[in-house]
C-alpha positions in Angstrom: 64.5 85.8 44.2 62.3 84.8 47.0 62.5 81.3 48.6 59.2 79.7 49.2 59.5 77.3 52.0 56.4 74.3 50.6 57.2 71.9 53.5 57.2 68.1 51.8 58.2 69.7 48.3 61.1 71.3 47.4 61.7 75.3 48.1 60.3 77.0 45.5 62.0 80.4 44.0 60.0 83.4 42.7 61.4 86.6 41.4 60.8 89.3 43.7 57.9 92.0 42.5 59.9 94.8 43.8 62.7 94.6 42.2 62.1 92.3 39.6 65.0 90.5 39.8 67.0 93.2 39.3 68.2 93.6 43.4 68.0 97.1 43.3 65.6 99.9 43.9 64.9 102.5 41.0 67.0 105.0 42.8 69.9 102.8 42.8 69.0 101.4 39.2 69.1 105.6 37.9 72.6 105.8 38.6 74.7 105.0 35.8 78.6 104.5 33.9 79.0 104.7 30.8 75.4 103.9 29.9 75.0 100.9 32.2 73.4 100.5 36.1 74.3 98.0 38.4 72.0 95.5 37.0 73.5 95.7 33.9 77.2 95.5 35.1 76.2 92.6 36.9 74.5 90.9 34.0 78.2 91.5 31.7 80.6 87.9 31.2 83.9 88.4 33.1 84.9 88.6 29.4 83.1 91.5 28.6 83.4 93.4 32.0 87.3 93.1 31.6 86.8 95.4 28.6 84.5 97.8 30.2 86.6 98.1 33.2 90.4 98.6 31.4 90.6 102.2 32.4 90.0 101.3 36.2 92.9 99.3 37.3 91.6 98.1 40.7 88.4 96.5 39.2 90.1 95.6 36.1 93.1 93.6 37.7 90.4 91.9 39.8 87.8 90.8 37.1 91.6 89.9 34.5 91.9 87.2 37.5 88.8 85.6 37.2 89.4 85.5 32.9 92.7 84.2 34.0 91.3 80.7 35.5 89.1 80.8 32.6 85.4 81.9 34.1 85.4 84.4 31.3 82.0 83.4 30.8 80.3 83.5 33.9 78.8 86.9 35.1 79.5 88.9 37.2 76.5 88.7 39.5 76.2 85.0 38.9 75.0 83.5 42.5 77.7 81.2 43.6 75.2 78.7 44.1 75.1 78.1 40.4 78.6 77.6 40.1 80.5 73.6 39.6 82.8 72.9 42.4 85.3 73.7 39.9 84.4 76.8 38.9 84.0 77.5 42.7 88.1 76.5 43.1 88.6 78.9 40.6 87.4 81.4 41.9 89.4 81.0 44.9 92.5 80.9 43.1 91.5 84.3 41.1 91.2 86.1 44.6 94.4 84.1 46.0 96.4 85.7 42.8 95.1 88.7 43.4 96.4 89.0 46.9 99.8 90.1 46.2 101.8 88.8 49.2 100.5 85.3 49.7 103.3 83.1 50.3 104.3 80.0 52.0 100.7 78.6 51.9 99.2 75.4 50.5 96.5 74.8 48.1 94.6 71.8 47.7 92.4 71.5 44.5 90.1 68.6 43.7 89.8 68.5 39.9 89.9 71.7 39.4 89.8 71.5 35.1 86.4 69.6 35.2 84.2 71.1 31.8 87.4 73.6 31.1 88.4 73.6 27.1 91.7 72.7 26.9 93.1 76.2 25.8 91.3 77.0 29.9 93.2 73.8 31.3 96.8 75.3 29.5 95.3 79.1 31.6 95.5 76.7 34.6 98.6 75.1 34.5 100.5 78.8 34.0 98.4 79.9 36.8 99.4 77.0 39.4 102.5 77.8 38.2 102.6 81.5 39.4 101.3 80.8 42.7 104.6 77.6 43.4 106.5 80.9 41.7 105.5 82.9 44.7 106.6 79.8 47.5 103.4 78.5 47.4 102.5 74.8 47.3 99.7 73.3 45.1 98.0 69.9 45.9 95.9 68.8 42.8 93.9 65.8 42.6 92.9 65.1 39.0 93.0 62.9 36.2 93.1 65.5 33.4 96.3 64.5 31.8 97.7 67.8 30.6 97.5 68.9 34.8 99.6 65.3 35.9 102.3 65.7 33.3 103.2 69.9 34.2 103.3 68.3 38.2 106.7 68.4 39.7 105.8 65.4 41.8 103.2 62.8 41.3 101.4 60.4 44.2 100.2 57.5 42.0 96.9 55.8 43.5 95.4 52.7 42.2 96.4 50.8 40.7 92.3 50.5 39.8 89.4 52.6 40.7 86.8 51.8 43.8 87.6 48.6 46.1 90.6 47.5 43.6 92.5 51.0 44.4 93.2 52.9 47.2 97.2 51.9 47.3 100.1 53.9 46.2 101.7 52.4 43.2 104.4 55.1 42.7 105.4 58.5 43.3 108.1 61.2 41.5 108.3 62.9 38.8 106.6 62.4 35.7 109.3 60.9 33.8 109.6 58.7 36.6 105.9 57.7 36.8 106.3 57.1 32.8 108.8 54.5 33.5 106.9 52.8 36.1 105.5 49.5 34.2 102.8 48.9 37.4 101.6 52.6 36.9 98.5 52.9 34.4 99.2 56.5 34.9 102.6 56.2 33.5 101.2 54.5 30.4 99.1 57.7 29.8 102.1 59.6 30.6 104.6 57.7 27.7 102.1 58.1 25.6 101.1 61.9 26.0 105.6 62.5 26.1 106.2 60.5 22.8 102.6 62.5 20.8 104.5 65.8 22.3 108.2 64.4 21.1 106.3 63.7 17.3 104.8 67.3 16.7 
C-alpha cells in the first residue's frame, strides 16, 4: 500500500500498481512450495500455515506459538498495525515462548484476553503458566475472571472504578481475596469457586 500524504484530511492508502498488493515482484512471486508463493503463504491463518509447515520444524514450532496464544486466525502477513493491543501482547508472548532460555524476567500484560473465546483465555492461562514454569514472573492487569482466579497473588484496586477507586482493598491469594467482604472482586471470586465446586 502507498500512503497518500492529503495535508488537512487524513492519509489516504492506495494499493501499489506494481505489485498489486501482493509486495513482491513477478520474479519473486514465480518461486513456489508446494503450489503456493509468498503471497499466498502470507495470505494463510496461523491455523492453516501450522498445517502446511509440520514437516519444517523451525517454521512450524514458530507459527504452533502464535496458535498457542490463540491468533490462530490472523495471517501471517497481517500488518501489525491491524492488530488489538491484545493481540499485539500476544504476540509477544508467542516469540518470548519461543526463545528457549528466557528466564528470570518479568512480563507485564494489560488485559491481554480482550475479544479471546474462552477456550483462547483457558490457551492463555497454560501459557502464563509455562513462562512462571521457566522462573519467569507475569504481571497481568485484567478483569477477565477466569485470568484473576489461576493468579497466585492478587493486588485488589478499587474498591470502584474512576475517582471512587484507585486504593488497594486487598491482596493474596485468591481464596483469600474470596474471603475479603470489602473486595467486589472476592464476591466474583466466591461465586466463580462455588459454580466450579457444583459441576
Amino acid at each position: 500500500m502507498i500512503a497518500v500524504e492529503m495535508h488537512f484530511l487524513p492519509t489516504v492508502y492506495v494499493t501499489c500498481d506494481l505489485c498489486k498488493g501482493k509486495r513482491y515482484n513477478k520474479e519473486v512471486l514465480g518461486i513456489k512450495y508446494k503450489k503456493k508463493n509468498i503471497y499466498d503463504i502470507l495470505s494463510m491463518s496461523v491455523e492453516d500455515a501450522v498445517k502446511f509447515f509440520k514437516d519444517i520444524p523451525n517454521v512450524y514450532d514458530r507459527i504452533k506459538t502464535l496458535e498457542d496464544v490463540g491468533l490462530g486466525y490472523i495471517t501471517l502477513g497481517q500488518p501489525s498495525t491491524t492488530l488489538s493491543g491484545g493481540e499485539a501482547q500476544r504476540v509477544k508472548i508467542s516469540s518470548e515462548l519461543y526463545r528457549k532460555n528466557t528466564t528470570k524476567t518479568v512480563y507485564l500484560l494489560d488485559e491481554p484476553t480482550v475479544g479471546l473465546h474462552y477456550e483462547d483465555v483457558r490457551k492463555l492461562i497454560e501459557i502464563l503458566n509455562k513462562l512462571v514454569d521457566r522462573e519467569n514472573s507475569v504481571i497481568v492487569i485484567e478483569h477477565n475472571m477466569d485470568i484473576i482466579k489461576s493468579s497466585d497473588y492478587i493486588v485488589d484496586v478499587g474498591p470502584e472504578g474512576g475517582d471512587g477507586g484507585g486504593k488497594v482493598v486487598c491482596s493474596g491469594t485468591p481464596e483469600q481475596i474470596a474471603q475479603n467482604k470489602e473486595s467486589h472482586t472476592g464476591k466474583f471470586i466466591k461465586r466463580t469457586l462455588k459454580k466450579e465446586k457444583n459441576i
